[in-house]
N, C-alpha and C positions, 0 to 999 in steps of 0.2 A: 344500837342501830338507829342510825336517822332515819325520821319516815319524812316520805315527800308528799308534799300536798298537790291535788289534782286541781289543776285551776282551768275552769271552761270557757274564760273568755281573754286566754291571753291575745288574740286575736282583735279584740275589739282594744284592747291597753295598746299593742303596736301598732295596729294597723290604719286606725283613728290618729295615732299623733304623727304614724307619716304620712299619712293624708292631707291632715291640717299643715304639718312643714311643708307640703310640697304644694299644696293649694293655688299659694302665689303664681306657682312656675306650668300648670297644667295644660296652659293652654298651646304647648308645643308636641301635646299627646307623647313625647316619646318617656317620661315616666309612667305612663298610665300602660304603654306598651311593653316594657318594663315587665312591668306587677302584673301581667296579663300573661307574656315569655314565661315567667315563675310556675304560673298556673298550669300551662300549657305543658311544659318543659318538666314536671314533676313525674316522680314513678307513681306507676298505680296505686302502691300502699299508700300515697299520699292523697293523688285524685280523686279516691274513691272514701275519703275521709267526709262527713259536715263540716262546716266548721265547729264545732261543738267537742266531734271526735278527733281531729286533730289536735285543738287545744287540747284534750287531754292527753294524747300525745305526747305535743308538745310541752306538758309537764313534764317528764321524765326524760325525754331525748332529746330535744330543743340544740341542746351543746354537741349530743354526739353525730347527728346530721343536721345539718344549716338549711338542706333544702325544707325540712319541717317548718324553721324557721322561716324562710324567705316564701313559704306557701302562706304562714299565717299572717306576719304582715301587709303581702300581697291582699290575697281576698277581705283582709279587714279594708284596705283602705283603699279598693276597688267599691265594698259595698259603700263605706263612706261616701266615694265619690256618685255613685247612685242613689244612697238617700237625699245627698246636696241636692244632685240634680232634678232630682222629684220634687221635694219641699219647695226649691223656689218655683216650677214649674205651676205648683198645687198653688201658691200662694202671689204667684205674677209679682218675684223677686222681695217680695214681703219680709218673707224669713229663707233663713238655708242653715247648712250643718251647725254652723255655728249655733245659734237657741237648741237642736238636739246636745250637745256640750253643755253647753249650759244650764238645758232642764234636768240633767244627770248628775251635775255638780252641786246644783240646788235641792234636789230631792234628796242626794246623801245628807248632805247639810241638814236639813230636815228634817231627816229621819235619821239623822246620826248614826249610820250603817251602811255599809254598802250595798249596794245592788246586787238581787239574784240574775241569773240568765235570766229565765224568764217573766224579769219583771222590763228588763229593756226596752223592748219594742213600746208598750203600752206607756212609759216616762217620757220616751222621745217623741213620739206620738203626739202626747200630750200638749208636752214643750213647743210642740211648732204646729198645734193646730192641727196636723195632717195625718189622716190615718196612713201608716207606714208599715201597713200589715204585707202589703203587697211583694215590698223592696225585702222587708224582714224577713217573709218566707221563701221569698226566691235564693236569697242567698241561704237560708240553713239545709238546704239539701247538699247532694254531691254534683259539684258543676259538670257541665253536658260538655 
């Protein structure tokens, strides 16, 4: 019997690289509108997930409903687009997501291992200067 591995941040793997793909193109809101519909439009089993507990979830179902899928992308790369916009706000265009990417690319490097969840927030953090306690804990509940 194969066992499946429970993974708690496939959310931040998808929903950060369609973030960063779509970054260019945001300023027409209708992707961000998008990933918002997903949110909205999801059944309760999903809305009523953290992101935490739908990634795990999304371990094991991910292929057999899509909307799993299209909730975890969605809120990863909505919070994305909310760390962006805090970081440069905090820093008056200084830094933005990009150095949070970065300080997580360089810390595995580093440390030669990957990142736990909850080392995340405190890397990124880090990475750009800005305490990001605020964006990271708004997003780990169940959205309202």
């Amino acid at each position: 019997m194969a066992s499946s591995t429970l993974i708690e941040t496939i959310w931040l793997n998808e929903g950060f690289i369609w973030y960063v793909s779509f970054q260019q193109i945001l300023s027409d809101e209708g992707i961000l509108n998008w990933w918002k519909s997903n949110m909205d439009n999801a059944p309760d089993f999903i809305k009523n997930k953290t992101l935490k507990e739908l990634s795990l979830l999304g371990s094991t179902q991910y292929a057999s409903d899509f909307r799993i899928g299209k909730n975890l992308f969605s809120r990863g790369a909505l919070m994305a687009y909310d760390l962006d916009e805090y970081i440069q706000k905090q820093t008056n265009g200084e830094k933005s997501f990009k150095d949070a990417m970065l300080g997580l690319l360089n810390w595995s490097n580093e440390n030669q291992r990957a990142f736990k969840f909850n080392e995340i927030e405190s890397i990124i953090s880090q990475a750009t200067g800005v305490d990001l306690s605020p964006i990271w804990n708004k997003w780990q509940n169940v959205p309202k």
